[in-house]
N, C-alpha and C positions, 0 to 999 in steps of 0.2 A: 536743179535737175528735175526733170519733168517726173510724176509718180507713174510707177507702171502697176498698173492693170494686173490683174490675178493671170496666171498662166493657164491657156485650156488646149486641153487635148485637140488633138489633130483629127477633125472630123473624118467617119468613115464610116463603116455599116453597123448598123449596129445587130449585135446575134444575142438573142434570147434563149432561156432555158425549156424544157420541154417537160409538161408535168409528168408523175409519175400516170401509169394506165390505169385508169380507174380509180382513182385519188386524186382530192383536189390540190391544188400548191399548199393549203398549210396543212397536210397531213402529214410531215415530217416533224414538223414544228410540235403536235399534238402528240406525237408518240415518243420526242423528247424530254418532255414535258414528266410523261407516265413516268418515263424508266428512272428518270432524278428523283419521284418522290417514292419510289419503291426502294432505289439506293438508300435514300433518308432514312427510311420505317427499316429497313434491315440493317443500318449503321446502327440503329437508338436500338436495338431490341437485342444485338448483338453486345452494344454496349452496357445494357441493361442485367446481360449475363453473365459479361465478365465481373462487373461488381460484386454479382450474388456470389459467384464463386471464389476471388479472390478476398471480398470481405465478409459475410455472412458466414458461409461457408467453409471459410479457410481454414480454420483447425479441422473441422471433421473429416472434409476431403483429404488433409494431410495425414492425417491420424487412421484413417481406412488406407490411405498409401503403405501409411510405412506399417501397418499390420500386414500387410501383404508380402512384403520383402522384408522385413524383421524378425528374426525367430531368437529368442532366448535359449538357450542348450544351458543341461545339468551336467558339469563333470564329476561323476562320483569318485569321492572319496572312498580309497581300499580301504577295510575293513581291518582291524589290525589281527594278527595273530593270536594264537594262545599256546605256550610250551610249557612243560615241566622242569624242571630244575637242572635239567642236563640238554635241554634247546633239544627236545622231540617233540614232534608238532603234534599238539592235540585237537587246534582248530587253527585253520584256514579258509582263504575266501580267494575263488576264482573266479574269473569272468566268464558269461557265459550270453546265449541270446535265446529270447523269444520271438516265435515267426510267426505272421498272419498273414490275410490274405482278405479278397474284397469281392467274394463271388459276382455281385451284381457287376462292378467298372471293368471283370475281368471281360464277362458277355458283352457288352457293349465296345472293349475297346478289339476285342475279337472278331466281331462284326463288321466293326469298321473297316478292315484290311480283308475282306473276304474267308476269316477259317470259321473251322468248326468250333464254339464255346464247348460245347461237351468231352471233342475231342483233345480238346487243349487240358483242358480240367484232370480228364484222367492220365495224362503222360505228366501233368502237372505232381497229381498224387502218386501216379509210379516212382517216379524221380526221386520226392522228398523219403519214399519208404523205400530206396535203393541207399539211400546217403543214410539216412538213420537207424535203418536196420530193425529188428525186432521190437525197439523200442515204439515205433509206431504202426497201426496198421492201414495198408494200405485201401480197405475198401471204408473205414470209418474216416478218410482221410479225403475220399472220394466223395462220400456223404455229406462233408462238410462245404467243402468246395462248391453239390450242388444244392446245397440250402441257397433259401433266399435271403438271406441274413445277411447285414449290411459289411461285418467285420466277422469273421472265424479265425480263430484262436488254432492252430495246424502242431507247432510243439512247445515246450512251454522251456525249456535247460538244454538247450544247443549248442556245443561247442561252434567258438568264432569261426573256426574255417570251415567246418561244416555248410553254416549258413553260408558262406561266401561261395560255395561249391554249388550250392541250390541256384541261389540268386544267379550266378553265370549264367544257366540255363534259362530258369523264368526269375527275372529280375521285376514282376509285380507279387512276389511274395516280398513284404515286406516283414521288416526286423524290429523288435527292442532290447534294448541294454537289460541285461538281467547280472546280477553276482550272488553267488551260488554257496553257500558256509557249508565246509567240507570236514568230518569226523574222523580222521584216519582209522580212529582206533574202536570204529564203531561205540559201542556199549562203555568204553573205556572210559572212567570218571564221568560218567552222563550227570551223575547226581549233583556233583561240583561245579561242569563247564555249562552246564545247563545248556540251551539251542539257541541258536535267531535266525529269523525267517525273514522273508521277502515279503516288504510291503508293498502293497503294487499304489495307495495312494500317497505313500512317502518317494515310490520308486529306488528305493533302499532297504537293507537290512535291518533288521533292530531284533535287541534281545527282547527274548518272552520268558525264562526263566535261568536262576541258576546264576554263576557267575555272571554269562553274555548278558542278562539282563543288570543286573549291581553295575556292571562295568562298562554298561552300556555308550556312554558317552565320550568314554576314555578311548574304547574300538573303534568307536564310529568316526573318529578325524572329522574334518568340514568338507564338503562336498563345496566345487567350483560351479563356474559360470563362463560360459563367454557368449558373445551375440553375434551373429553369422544373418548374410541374408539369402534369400533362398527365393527360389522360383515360385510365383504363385500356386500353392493346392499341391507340393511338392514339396522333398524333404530333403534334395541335392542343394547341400551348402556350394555356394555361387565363387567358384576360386578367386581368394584376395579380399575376401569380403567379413574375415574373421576380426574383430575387433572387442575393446572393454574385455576384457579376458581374468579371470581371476582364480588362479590354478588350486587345483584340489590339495588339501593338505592331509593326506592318510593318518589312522586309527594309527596311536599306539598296541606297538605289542605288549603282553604279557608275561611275563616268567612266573612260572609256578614252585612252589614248593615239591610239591608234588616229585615222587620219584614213579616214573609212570612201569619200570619193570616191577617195583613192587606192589603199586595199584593195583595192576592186576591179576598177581598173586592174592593179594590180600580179598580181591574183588570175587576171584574168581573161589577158594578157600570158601569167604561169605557165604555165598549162593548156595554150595553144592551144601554147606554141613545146615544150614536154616533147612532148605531140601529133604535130606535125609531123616531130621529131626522135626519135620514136619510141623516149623515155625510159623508162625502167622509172617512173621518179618524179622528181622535182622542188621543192626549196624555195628561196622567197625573202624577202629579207629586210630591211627598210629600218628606219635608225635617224635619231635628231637627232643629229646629228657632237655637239655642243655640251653636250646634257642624257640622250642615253643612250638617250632615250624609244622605244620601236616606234613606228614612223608604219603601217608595214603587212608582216605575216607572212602567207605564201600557200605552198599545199604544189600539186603536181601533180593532186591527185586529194584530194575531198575529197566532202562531203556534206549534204543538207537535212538539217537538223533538226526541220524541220515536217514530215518523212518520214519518222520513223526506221526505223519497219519497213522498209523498202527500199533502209536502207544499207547498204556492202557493209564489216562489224565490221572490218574492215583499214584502213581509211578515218578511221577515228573519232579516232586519235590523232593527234598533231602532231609531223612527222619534223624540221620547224624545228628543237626544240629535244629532242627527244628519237632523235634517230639519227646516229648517230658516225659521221666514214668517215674516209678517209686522204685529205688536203687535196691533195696537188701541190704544185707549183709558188706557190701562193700562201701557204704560208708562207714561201716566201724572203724573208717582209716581217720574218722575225726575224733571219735572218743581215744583213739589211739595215738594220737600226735596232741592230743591236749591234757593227755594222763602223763604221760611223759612231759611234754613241756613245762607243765605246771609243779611238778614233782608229786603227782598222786602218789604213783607209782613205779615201779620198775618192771623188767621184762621179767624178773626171776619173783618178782614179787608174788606169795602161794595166797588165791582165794578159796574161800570156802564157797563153792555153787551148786545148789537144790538147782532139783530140773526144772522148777517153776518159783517166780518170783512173782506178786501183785504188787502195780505202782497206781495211783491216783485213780482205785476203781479197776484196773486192767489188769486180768492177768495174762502175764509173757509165762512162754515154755521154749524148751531148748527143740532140737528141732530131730534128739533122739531121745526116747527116755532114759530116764538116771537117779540116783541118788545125788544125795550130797559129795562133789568132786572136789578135791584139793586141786587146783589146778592155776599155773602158773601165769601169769599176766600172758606172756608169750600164747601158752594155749590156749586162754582164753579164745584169742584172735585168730590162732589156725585151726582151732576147733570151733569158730565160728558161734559160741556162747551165746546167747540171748541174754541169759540171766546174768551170767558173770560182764559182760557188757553195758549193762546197765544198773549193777551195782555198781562196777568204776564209776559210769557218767553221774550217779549217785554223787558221787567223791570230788567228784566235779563240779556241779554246781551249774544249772542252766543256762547262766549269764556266761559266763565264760565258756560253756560249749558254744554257744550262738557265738561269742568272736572271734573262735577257731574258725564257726562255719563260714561267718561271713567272709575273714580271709583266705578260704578256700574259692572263693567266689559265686557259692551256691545263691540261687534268689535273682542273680544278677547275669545279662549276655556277656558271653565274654571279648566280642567287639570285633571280631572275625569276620574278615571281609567277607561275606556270604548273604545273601535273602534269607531272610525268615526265619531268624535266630530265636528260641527261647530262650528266656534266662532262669527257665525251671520257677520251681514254689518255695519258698520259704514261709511259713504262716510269721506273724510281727510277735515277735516277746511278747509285747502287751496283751496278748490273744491267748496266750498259752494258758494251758490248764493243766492239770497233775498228770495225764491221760497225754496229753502231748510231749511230755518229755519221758514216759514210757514208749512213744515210739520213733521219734525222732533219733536218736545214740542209733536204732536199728535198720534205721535205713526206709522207715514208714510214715505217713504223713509230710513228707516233702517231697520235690519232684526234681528232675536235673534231666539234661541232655547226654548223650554219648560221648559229645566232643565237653563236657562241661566235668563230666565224669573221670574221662581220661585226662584233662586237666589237672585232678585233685591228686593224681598217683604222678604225672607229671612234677609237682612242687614238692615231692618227697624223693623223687628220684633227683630233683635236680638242689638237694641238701637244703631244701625246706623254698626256694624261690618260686614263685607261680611266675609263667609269662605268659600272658594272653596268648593265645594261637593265631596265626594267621595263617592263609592260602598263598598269598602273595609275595611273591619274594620282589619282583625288580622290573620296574618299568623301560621299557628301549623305544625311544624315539624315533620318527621317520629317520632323521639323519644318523641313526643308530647308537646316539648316546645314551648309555643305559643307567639308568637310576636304583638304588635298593632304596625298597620302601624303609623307614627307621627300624629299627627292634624295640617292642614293646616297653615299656617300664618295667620290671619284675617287683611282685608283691612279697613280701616276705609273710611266710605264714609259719613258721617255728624257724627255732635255731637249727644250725647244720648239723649239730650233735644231735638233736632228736630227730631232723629225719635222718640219720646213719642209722640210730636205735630202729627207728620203723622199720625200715628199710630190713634190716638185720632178722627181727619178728618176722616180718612176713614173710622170708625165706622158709617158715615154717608150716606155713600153708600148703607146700607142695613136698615136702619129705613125706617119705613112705616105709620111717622105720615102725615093727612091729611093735604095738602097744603106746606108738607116740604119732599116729599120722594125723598128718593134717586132711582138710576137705578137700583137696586140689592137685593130688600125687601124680595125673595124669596132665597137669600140666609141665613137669618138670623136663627138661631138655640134657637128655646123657652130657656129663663133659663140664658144664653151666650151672651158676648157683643164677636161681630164678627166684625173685620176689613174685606176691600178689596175693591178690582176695575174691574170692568166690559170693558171689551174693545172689539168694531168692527175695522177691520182693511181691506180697500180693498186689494181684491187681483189683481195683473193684469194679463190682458188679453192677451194671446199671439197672439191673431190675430191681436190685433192692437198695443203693446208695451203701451198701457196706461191703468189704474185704471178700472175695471171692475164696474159696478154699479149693478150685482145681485151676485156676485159669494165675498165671507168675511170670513175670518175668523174672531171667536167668539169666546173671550179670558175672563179670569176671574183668579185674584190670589188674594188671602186672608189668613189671620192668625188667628188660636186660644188657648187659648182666647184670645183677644184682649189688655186686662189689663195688662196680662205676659206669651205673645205668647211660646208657646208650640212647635206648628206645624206650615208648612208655605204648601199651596195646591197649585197649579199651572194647569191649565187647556187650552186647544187650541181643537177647531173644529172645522174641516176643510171643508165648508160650508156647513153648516147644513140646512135642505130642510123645518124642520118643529119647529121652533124656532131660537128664534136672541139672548138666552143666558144660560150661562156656569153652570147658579148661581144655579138651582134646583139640578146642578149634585156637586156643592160645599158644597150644605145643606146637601146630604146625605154623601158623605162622612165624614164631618165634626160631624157629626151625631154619624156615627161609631166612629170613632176617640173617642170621649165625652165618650164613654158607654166602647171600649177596655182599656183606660188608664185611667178610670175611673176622668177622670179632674174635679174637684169641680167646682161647680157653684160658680159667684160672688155676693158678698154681697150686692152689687145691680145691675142693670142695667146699659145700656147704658146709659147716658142724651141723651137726644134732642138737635139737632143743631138746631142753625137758617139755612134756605139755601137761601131764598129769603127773601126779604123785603115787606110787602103791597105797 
């Protein structure tokens, strides 16, 4: 087959293009050209950018992202309660809010919508002082607003619906979380529950003295978390967007010992006789003979809580158990429980006692003048002897009064759940000199607390057992299972027979028969046989480092009843201007006491000691 030839078009006219107007034929071709290599440089440069960002830069751009939409939130933990022994509240914690505001973003975002800044500002501050009422006023509220200040502060303890009320209206007042510790009983055991206050850089409560501070950790539960995200430069959590979440777990409550009707008998009692008696200060003290427990601790001078600004910083701590003095006459409850223990003596046992005795250089006097007294172990003690006092502890022997004392627990705290315990002075045996056990039997040269005091009449009321005191009765957990803290050890400091004996003696402190009275007649309670001990103790002088002869404290502890003590009272006044004793302010509480826990009268009376001889 023959090869055929290439196939060609069918000749015809041929039609040519037409350049553009004023351009030559490759001017298309040359602005082709242009625009590929501008595509190229804007591909590589674009390209060049995405690496920076998605490698270079990727954590930080990420990390600025989610700062912007990430907000951590604090959920505070409640604050746990505090009650008395019969669940009356003595502190609680409510929620509450603090409201600000942004003068300068208010004028600019005011502007922006056409109003008046000024005019907005003042219906702003009419508003919040229509809703809050006298608490704030309205032209310092005005003022604030037209400061140039970046944040103003408008009220500080607003009730939630309050704020919710404002904010309807002008919702750029802005809010924070505040919780607010509430005193019902104002001034009521201030010295014990002590205060806590709002930290604004913890954004939480925390005790600053007193119980709330001791117990601080126990109240305060764990504060939560969760993570929310939120619109940029805005504090509207974004619905759906709450996540990691770690719920708060609220403070335990407290139960107290504490019987708060009689606290503030006891409290109120306190104040008005230190008052009258024109005390420098005053503490009192009442325990359960039997379990140790505080019923009610009250100092002379003390303070609201729900006022703290206006309390005077001397006030705030608790001289109960943190202020040592030299007791009197009321420790002779040692010479007295280790004369008897030891078998010195007996109650009817008759001394021979001059009004004055000198021991190691020192001479003691009685504290009326006298002759030589026959007078009965008993009267010694209700007649408050110096001399006859210290011929017993004579009888006694050093060593063995200091083991009495030590198990009374002088020298040492007695472990009471409280701040700023003393545990008084005892000088060491080794220290002692002829002159120190001339005054130690009398209640001089050592130091003790009120609650350490009341302790010592405590372990003879409760048939010679010491039990450390506590505050604290019983923990209750968020889920409301309630815990009693343990019951101390008890100490044994004599046998039960000898304190019955003491016990028995010092019922002789406050009879008021003719030619046999004891120091203390005004403390005795119609109906009730009443133990205790009246005690002056000097104080010394700082000007000269020795024994003041006008300036004393004037002590007094007793139990009732007497026959099967109940209660143990504990009293210190800290020189009182217009009286030399404790014992009218022991009748009347003892008084209360009789009539609250309704304690039955004894099927007879006290007897009559003998205290002197004809």
């Amino acid at each position: 087959m023959p090869r055929r030839g290439p196939m060609r078009a069918a000749p015809g006219p041929t039609r040519g293009r037409r350049p553009a107007r004023g351009m030559p034929a490759g001017g298309a071709r040359s602005r082709l050209a242009i625009g590929r290599v501008v595509l190229i440089v804007s591909l590589v440069v674009a390209g060049l950018k995405l690496v920076q960002v998605q490698g270079l830069q990727a954590d930080e751009l990420s990390s600025k992202a989610a700062g912007q939409r990430t907000t951590v939130q604090l959920l505070p933990a409640e604050r746990g309660a505090i009650t008395d022994r019969n669940g009356a509240l003595l502190a609680f914690s409510t929620e509450a809010r603090s409201l600000y505001a942004m003068p300068n973003r208010i004028v600019t975002e005011q502007r922006e919508v056409g109003n008046d800044p000024r005019a907005h500002k003042e219906a702003m501050a009419r508003r919040v002082a229509e809703v809050l009422g006298t608490r704030v006023s309205e032209s310092e509220l005005l003022g604030k607003l037209l400061s140039d200040q970046t944040v103003v502060r408008l009220a500080e303890v607003v009730q939630p619906a309050q704020a919710r009320t404002i904010q309807e209206d002008f919702p750029e007042i802005s809010d924070e979380y505040r919780e607010v510790r509430r005193y019902p009983g104002d001034e009521l055991a201030a010295n014990v529950l002590g205060v806590a206050n709002w930290r604004a850089d913890e954004q939480k409560i925390r005790g600053l003295v007193g119980l709330e501070s001791v117990a601080d950790s126990l109240l305060a539960g764990r504060d939560g978390r969760r993570i929310v995200d939120t619109a940029a430069g805005e504090d509207t959590v974004i619905p759906g967007s709450e996540r990691a979440v770690r719920p708060p777990v609220p403070g335990t409550d407290l139960e107290l010992t504490l019987d708060s009707n009689l606290q503030y008998v006891v409290q109120q009692l306190t104040e008005d006789y230190a008052r009258k008696q024109g005390a420098y200060s005053a503490s009192a003290v009442v325990l359960d003979a039997e379990t140790g427990e505080v019923r009610a601790m009250a100092n002379g001078e003390t303070f609201n809580p729900n006022k703290l600004a206006e309390a005077n910083p001397e006030n705030l701590g608790n001289p109960s158990v943190s202020t040592p003095f030299e007791p009197g006459s009321v420790n002779k409850i040692v010479t007295a429980a280790a004369a008897i223990e030891y078998g010195v003596v007996a109650p009817d046992t008759v001394l021979q006692v001059p009004g004055r005795i000198e021991i190691g250089g020192t001479r003691i006097s009685d504290a009326w003048p006298h002759g030589v007294l026959d007078m009965t172990f008993t009267g010694v003690l209700a007649k408050s002897s110096n001399v006859g006092t210290l011929k017993t502890a004579q009888r006694i022997g050093p060593d063995r009064f200091m083991e009495i004392l030590d198990r009374f627990g002088i020298g040492e705290p007695t472990g009471i759940d409280l701040p700023g315990e003393s545990g008084g002075r005892v000088p060491p045996r080794e220290q002692w000199s002829g002159s120190t056990f001339a005054n130690l039997p009398i209640g001089q040269g050592l130091s003790m607390t009120a609650l350490q005091m009341t302790g010592m009449y405590q372990a003879i009321a409760n048939d010679g057992v010491r039990i450390p005191p506590r505050v604290v009765n019983a923990e209750i957990a968020p889920d409301g299972t309630r815990t009693e803290r343990p019951r101390p050890e008890g100490v044994r400091v004599v046998s039960p027979q000898t304190a019955r004996t003491v016990r028995n003696m010092l019922r002789a402190v406050v009879q008021d028969e003719p030619g046999q009275q004891g120091t203390a007649p005004a403390a005795a309670l119609a109906g009730y046989q009443v133990a205790g001990k009246t005690g002056t103790g000097q104080q010394v002088d700082p000007a000269c480092g020795c024994y003041s002869n006008s300036t004393y404290w004037i002590t007094f502890a007793g139990m009732l009843p007497a026959q099967d003590p109940r209660f143990v009272i504990g009293l210190v006044l800290d020189d009182p201007k217009g009286g030399t004793s404790a014992a009218p302010l022991f009748h009347d509480i003892a008084a209360y006491i009789a009539q609250h826990y309704q304690i039955p009268l004894p099927p007879e009376p006290s007897p009559v000691a003998t205290l002197t001889l004809p």
